[in-house]
Phi, psi and omega in degrees: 000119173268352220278083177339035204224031189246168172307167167195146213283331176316336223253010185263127175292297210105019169302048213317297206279326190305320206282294178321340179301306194296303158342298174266011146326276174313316200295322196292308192295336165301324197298328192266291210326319194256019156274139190317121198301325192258346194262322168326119156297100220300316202285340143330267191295336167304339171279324177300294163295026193252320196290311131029261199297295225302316176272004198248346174273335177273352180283329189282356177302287194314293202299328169319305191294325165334278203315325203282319180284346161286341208044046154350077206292339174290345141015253211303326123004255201316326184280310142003280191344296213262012166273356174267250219332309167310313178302296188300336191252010151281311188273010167245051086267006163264000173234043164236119208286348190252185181253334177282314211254336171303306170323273251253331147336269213330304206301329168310271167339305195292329190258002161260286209307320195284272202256359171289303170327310177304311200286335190256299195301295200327285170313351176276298178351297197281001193241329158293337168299327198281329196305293194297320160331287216274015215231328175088032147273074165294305193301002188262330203271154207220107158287131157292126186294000000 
């Protein structure tokens, strides 16, 4: 995938399950990215993003609980975040009448919901936690299984 929508190791919390999340995050937007423009079906790609929608609620479900179990003070912030992204990336692909302008969305989405989040939102998490680390509140800190 050349589309600049691909992983890339800047984009790892140090997170295990949080950081695999993101990954087959990407994998899915691989999935959009390499069906064909002219053979490709609306009903295609709509099933990819029905897939999406579906893991992209369940990862943020996981990453809530993180954040909550660190007591992550931005929680409420962030989680507000990832219920506007879930919205936004329902009603602009359900109110788009072509396979071009859902496309041409998705790329908008994908590069604000995706890596702008991971690169902006994400990191104060990962950066408070390393804060609860270096502070000797090990006992604070909480890998996902």
């Amino acid at each position: 995938m050349a589309s600049g929508l691909e992983w890339r190791e800047e984009y790892r919390l140090g997170i295990g399950k949080i950081d695999q999340q993101h990954i087959h995050l990407f994998e899915i937007v691989a999935q959009i990215t390499d069906l064909d423009a002219i053979t490709s079906t609306k009903e295609e790609l709509k099933a990819i993003l029905v897939e999406l929608s579906r893991y992209m609620k369940e990862h943020f479900s996981e990453e809530e609980v993180y954040m909550h179990q660190i007591d992550f003070p931005e929680y409420e912030y962030h989680r507000n975040l990832h219920r506007e992204i879930i919205e936004f990336v329902n009603t602009s692909v359900t109110n788009s009448p072509t396979l071009a302008m859902i496309r041409t969305k998705l790329k908008f989405i994908i590069k604000k919901a995706l890596i702008d989040h991971i690169v902006t939102e994400d990191m104060k998490y990962k950066l408070y936690a390393a804060s609860l680390k270096e502070n000797r509140f090990d006992e604070c800190l909480v890998e996902l299984a």
